[in-house]
N, C-alpha and C positions, 0 to 999 in steps of 0.2 A: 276873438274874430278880427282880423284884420282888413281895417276899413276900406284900401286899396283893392284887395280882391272883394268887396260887396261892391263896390262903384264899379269893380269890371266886368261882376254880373249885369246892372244896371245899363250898362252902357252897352251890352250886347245886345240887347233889346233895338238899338240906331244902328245897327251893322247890318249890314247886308247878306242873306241869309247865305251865300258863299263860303263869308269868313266864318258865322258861327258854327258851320258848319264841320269846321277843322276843330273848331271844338267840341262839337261833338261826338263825334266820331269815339271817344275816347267810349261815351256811354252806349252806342250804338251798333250793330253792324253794317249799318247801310239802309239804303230803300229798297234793297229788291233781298227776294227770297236766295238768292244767288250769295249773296253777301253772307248771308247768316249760314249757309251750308258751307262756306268757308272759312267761319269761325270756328265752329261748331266743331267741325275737324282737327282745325288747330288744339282745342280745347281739351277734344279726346285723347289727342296724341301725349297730353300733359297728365291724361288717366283722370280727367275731371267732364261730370257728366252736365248737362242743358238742358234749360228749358226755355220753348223758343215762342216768341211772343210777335203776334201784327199787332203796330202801336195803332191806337185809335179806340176811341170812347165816346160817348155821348150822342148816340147816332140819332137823331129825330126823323129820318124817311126810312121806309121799309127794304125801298131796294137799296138802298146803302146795308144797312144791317143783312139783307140777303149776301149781298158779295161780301160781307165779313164773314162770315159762314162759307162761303167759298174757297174765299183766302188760308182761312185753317186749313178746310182738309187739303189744299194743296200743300201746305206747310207737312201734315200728316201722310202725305205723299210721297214728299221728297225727302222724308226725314227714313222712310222704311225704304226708297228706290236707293239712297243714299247708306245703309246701315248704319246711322248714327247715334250715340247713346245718346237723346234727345226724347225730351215729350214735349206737351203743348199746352201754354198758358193763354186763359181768356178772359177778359172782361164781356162782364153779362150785357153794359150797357152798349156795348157795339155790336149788339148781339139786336137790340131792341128792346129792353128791360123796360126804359122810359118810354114808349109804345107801350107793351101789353105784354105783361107776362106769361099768358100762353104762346103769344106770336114766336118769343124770345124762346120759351123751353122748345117748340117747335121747330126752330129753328138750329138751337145747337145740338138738337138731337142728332142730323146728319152727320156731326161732328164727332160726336161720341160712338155713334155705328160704325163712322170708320176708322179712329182710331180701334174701336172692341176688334175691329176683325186684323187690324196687326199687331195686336198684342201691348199698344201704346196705352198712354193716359191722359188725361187732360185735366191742369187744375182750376179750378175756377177762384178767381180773383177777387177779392174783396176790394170793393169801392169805399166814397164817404156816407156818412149816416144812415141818410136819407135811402138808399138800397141795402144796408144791412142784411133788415128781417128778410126781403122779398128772393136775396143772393144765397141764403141759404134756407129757404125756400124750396129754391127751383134746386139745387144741392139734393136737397132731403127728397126731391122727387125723385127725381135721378136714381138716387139710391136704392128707392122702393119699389123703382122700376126695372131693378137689376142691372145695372151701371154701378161696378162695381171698381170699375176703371178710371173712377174721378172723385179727386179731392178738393178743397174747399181752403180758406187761408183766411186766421185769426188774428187779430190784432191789439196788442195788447193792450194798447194805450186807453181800448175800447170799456168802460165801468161795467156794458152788460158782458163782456166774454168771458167771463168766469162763467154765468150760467149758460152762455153759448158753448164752452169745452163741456159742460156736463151733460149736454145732449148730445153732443158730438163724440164722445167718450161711451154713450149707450149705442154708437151705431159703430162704433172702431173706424171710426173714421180716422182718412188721411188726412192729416193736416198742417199747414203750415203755416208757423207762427211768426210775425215782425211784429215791429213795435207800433207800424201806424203811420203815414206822410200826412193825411188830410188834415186840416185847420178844423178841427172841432171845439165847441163850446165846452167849458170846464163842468156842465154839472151831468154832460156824459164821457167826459174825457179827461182821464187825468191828463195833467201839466205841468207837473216838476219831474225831473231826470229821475229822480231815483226813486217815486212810485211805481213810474213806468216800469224800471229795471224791474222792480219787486214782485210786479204784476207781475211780467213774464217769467221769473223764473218760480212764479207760484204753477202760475197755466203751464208751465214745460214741467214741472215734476208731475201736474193732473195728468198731462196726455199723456209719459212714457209708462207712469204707475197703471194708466187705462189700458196698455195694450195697444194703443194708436202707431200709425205710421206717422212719423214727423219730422216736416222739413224746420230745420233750425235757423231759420232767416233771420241774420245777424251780421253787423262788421263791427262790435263792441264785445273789445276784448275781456271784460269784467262776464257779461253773459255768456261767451264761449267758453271760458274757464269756469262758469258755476254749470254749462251745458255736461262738461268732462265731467266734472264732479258729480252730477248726475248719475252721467249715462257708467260709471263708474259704480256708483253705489248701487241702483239696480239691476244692474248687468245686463244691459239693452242690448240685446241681437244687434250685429252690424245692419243687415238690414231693414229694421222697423226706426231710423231715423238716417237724416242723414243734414249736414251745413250749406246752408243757401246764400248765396253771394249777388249783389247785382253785376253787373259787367262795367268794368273800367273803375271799380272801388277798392281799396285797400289788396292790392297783390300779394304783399309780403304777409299778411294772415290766409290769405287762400294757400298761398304756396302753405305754410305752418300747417294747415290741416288738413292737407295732402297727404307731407310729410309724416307728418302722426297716423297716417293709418287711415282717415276716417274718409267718408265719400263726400263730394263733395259737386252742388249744382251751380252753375251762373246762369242766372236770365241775361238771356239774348235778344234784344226788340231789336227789329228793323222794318222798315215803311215808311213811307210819303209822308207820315205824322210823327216823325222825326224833329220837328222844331220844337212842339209844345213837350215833348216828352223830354228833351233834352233841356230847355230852360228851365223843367222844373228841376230836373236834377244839378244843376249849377247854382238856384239859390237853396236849395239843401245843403249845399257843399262848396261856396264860391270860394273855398282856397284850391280846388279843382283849378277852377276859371285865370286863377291867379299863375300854375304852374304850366297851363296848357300856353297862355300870353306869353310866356318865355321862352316856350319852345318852337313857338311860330315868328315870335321876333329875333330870338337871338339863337337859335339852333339848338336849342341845350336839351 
């Protein structure tokens, strides 16, 4: 890791949210839903599909979490006014999870009714620990309530998601698998590289041998090439999986598995809550921060 681009995440933090702005941009489409129907497009024209997300999380008031519920289905609106190959990603807690978990199922339910009636989907986002159980939960309700039109998203790095794929596996569920961002404690979280890797490619042979729909949320090229091998060995319908990317990460592997045939999603975030979401993907990745400094200082 080089210490220049960690001092220049660091140091983004005394900038003026103008300038980090330029850098973010790279992870972002913008604040307004306008922005992301412009990528979106862009995106398609490259034969690569979306999923499009309002940043924001942790809602503690009600009417806040009610206008995040709003904010989707217009998201849901303009994605089918627009024909976009696009669905729609949420977090439970901006939904009001941390409130009361009937408020929250009650809440994303308008969500889900309007995506059912244009044929959309919606995934629902795994948080840190602490929302886990409750996130799929309100998932498994969904489900039992005939919402058949939304999936759920695993994480490997997580000790219980082994037994989490195995019930998820009895409902064919969609699902989509990364490695994990949250800082969790080691004695529910593995912590060296190459359990994690092992987890995930144990949990990705559970869910394609299950019959599962699975997004293959990855930019490590060791798991994409054991994903092939895979999906390879038991000859996975193009459509019961497909490779999840974030937006503004590793280009030259999305284009690769374009190229090769396979389908292929970017999350799209854009909204007002653009700053937190963007520093945190800077110190995931501050040699990011390091290349975007170059091209704001010296053109390149």
């Amino acid at each position: 890791m080089n210490p220049l681009n960690n001092m220049i995440v660091s140091s983004l933090q005394l900038f003026p949210k103008s300038i980090v702005k330029r850098f973010a941009l790279r992870y972002i489409a913008g604040e307004h839903v306008e922005d992301a129907v412009r990528l979106v497009r862009s995106l398609n024209a490259g034969r690569i599909m979306a999923t499009v997300d309002v940043l924001g999380e942790n809602v503690s008031d009600k009417s806040d979490a009610e206008k995040s519920s709003s904010a989707a289905r217009e998201v849901l609106k303009v994605i089918a006014e627009n024909k976009l190959d696009a669905n729609l990603s949420i977090k439970l807690t901006q939904f009001g999870l941390n409130i009361d978990k009937d408020f929250c199922y009650s809440n994303v339910k308008p969500v889900m009714d309007l995506a059912k009636s244009y044929g959309n989907f919606v995934r629902i986002d795994m948080e840190d620990s602490g929302t886990t159980s409750t996130t799929l939960g309100i998932y498994e309700k969904f489900r039992a309530d005939g919402y058949d039109n939304t999936g759920v998203v695993i994480q490997a790095y997580m000790r219980r998601s082994e037994s989490d794929v195995r019930r998820l596996i009895d409902m064919k569920a969609s699902v989509r698998l990364c490695k994990g961002i949250y800082i969790e404690p080691e004695d529910i979280a593995f912590k060296k590289r190459e359990e994690i890797r092992q987890n995930y490619i144990l949990l990705l042979n559970m869910l394609l041998e299950g019959g599962c729909k699975v997004g293959i949320a990855t930019h490590d090229d060791y798991l994409i090439r054991s994903a092939y091998d895979a999906i390879a060995r038991l000859n996975v319908q193009r459509n019961n999986f497909e490779f999840q990317m974030l937006l503004g990460v590793r280009s030259d592997l999305r284009d690769r598995i374009v190229a090769d045939g396979h389908r292929l999603r970017i999350y799209v975030p854009f909204g007002e809550q653009w700053y937190a979401y963007s520093m945190r993907r800077f110190k995931e990745n501050p040699q990011v921060a390091g290349y975007v400094l170059k091209s704001v200082l010296f053109g390149q």
